[in-house]
N, C-alpha and C positions, 0 to 999 in steps of 0.2 A: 696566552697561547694554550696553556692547560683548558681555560673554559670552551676555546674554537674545537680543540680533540674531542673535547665529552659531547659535543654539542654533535660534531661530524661521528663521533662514534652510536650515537641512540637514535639520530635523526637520518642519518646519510642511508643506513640499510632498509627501514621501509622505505622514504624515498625511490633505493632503487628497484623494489621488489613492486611497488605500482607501476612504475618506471616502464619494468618489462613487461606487469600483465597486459598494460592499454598498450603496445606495443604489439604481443602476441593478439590480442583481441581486435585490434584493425588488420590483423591479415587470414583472419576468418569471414568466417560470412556470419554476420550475428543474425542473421533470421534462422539458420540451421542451428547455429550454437545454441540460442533460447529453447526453438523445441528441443532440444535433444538433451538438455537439463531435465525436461518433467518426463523425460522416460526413461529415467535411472530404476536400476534395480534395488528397490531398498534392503531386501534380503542379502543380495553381496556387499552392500555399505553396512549393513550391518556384523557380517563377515570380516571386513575389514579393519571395524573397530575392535573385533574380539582378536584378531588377527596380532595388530599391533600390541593392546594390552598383552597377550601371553610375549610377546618380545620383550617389553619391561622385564616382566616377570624374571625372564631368564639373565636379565642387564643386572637385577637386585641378587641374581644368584652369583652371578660373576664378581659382582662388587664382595661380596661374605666369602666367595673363596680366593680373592686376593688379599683379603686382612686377615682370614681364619690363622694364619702360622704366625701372626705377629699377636693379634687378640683370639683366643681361640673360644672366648666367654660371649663374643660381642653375638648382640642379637637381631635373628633375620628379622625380626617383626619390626622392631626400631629402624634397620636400615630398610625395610620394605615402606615404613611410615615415614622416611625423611623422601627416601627416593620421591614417593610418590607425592609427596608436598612439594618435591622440587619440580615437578615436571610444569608446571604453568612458566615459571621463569628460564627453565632448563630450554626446553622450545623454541622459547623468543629469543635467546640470544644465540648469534652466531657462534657458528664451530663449536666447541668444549667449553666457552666461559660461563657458561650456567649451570654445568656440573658441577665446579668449583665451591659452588654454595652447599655442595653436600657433605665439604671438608667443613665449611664455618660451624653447620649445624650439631658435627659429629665430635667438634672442638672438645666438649668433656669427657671423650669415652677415646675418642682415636687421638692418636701426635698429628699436629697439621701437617710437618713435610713427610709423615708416611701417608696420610691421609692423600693430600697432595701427588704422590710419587705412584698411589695406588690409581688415582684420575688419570696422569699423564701416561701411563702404561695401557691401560683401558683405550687411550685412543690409538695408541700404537696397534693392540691388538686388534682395533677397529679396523684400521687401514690396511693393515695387514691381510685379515681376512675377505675384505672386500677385494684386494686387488690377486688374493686367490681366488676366488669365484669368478674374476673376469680371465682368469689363466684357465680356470675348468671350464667354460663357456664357449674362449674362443677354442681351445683344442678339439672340445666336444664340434664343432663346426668347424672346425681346419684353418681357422684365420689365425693362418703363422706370424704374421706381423703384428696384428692385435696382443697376439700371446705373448709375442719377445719383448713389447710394449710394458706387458702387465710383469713381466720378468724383470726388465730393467727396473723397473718402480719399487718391485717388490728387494733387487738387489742393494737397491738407493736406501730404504727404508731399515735394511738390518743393517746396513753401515753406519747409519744415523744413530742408529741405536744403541748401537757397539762403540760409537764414535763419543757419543754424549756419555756414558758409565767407566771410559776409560781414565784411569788416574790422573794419566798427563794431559788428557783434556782437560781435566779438573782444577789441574793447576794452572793452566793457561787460560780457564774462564775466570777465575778467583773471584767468582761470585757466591758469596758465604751460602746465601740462601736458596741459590738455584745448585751450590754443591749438595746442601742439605736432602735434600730432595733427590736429586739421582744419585744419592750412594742408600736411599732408603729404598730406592727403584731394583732392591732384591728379591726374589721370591723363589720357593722349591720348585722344581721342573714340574710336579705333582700339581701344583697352585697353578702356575702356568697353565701347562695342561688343561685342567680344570675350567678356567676361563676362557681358554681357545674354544672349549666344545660349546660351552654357553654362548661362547660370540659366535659362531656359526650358527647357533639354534638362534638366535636372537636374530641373525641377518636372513635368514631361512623363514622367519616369520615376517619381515620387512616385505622380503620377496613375493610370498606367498600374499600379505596384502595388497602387492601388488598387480597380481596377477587377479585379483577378483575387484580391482580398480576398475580394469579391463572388461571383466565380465558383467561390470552394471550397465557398461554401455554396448552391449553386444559384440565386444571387438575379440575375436579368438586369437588370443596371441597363446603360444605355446611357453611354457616354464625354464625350457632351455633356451629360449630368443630373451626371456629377461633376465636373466643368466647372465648374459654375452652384454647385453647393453645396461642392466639396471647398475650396477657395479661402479660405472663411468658416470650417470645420472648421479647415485649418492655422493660420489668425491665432487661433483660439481657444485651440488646444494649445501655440500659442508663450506663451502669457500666461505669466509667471512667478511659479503658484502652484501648479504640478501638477510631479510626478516626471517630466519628457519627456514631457510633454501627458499621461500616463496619466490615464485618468479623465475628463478634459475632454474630449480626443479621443474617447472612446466617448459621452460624453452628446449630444457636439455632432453627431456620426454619424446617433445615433438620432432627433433633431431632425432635424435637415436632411433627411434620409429617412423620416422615416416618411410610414406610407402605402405605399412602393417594397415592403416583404415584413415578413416578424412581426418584430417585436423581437427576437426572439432569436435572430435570424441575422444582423441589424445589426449589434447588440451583440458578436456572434461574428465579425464581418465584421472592426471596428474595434480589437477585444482581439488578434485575429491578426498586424492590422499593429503594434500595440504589444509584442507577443511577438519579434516580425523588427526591429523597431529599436532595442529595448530592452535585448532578451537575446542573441538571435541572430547580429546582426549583428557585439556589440560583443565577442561569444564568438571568432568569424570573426577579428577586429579583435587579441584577444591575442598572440597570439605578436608583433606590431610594439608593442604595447605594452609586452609587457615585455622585447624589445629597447631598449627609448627606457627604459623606468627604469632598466635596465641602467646605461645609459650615464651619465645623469645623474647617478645613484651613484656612480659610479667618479669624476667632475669631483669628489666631495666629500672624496674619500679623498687 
């Protein structure tokens, strides 16, 4: 039974992330899709990629000022050198489980369930943030029911939060090692803080990649329309049943836009930014990659 999970768990999400793209790509018209591949703009692809890199940037700032009051010695260069070795495995696997390897790696310098406590907070404030920007988005455009939407989620989510750090939770999960871990899930409002602006800068660079996704293929969408819809696109691609949202992310693109220009510039909009996060970036990402296996390797010898 254990080897049917592992096997449905590394095989089953590209499966389904091909799954969707020949799915979206028979309801195109591939003789326009092909041209309209060779008349990308490479200067916004290349925008794109700098776009997303300063996103990191600000992910490796978030991470040093959620450990800074527990370690306050620990150093950006090393978490900026693990981060960024992690990002080839970080990418491929669905939802948070490839950040996780940033706890293994920081194993001699950080405690794992603060290490740990310090990831599962980062995706809180992930979600968090995202489903304010679709709160600022729809109000910016008046869609009262979108917004009550991104309200209630956002209501669901501090109670979650509140719900999992409460004591008597604690003792009615009596799971040693998942207590361990959300009683180290504390931090000063200032660290908090800290991090919220970093996640906003960080998703603000997402955005803005996306917004010059758009621009390689001529499509003028405005910054407040990806405001209102991209927000719903990233909680889609985080779900953990696609290759690094592959596949999800372009369906849910071509949803949430359509109507903005033809599908096959959507489609090519959405496959771009998955080409720069997928391949691109984590290509970018190798040389500290295999720096950090380097090293690993050699603790085994």
């Amino acid at each position: 039974m254990h080897d049917v999970y592992v096997m449905l768990r590394y095989i089953a999400p590209p499966g389904v992330s091909i799954a969707i793209l020949l799915i979206l790509v028979s309801q195109v018209n591939f003789a326009t899709l092909r041209s309209a591949v060779g008349q990308a703009h490479v200067l916004s692809a290349l925008v794109v990629v700098a776009c997303l890199a300063i996103g990191h940037t600000f992910a490796v700032l978030r991470w040093k000022s959620l450990l800074v009051s527990a370690y306050p010695n620990v150093s950006l260069r090393e978490l900026w050198n693990v981060y960024m070795g992690n990002i080839p495995i970080a990418r491929w696997v669905p939802m948070y489980g490839g950040d996780a390897l940033r706890v293994y790696y920081m194993r001699k310098t950080i405690d794992t369930k603060k290490g740990t406590a310090v990831i599962a907070t980062e995706a809180f404030i992930d979600l968090g943030v995202l489903i304010v920007l679709g709160i600022m988005g729809s109000l910016f455009l008046s869609y009262w029911k979108q917004a009550l939407f991104f309200g209630c989620m956002l209501l669901a989510l501090y109670a979650v939060r509140k719900g999992l750090t409460h004591q008597a939770t604690l003792r009615v999960l009596n799971i040693k090692v998942l207590q361990g871990v959300l009683q180290g899930a504390h931090f000063s409002r200032a660290a908090l803080m800290r991090a919220i602006g970093y996640t906003f800068c960080m998703w603000a660079s997402v955005l803005l990649s996306i917004f010059f996704c758009f621009r390689a293929y001529d499509i003028d969408m405005t910054l407040v329309s990806i405001l209102l819809a991209q927000p719903v696109v990233i909680l889609v691609s985080l779900l953990p049943v696609s290759f690094g949202g592959l596949g999800t992310r372009e369906a849910a693109m071509m949803y949430m836009y359509q109507g903005a220009a033809a599908q096959e510039s959507l489609f090519l909009s959405a496959f771009m930014f998955s080409v720069v996060s997928l391949v691109i970036l984590p290509i970018i990402a190798l040389p500290f990659a295999i720096r950090l296996w380097r090293k690993e390797l050699s603790n085994f010898r």
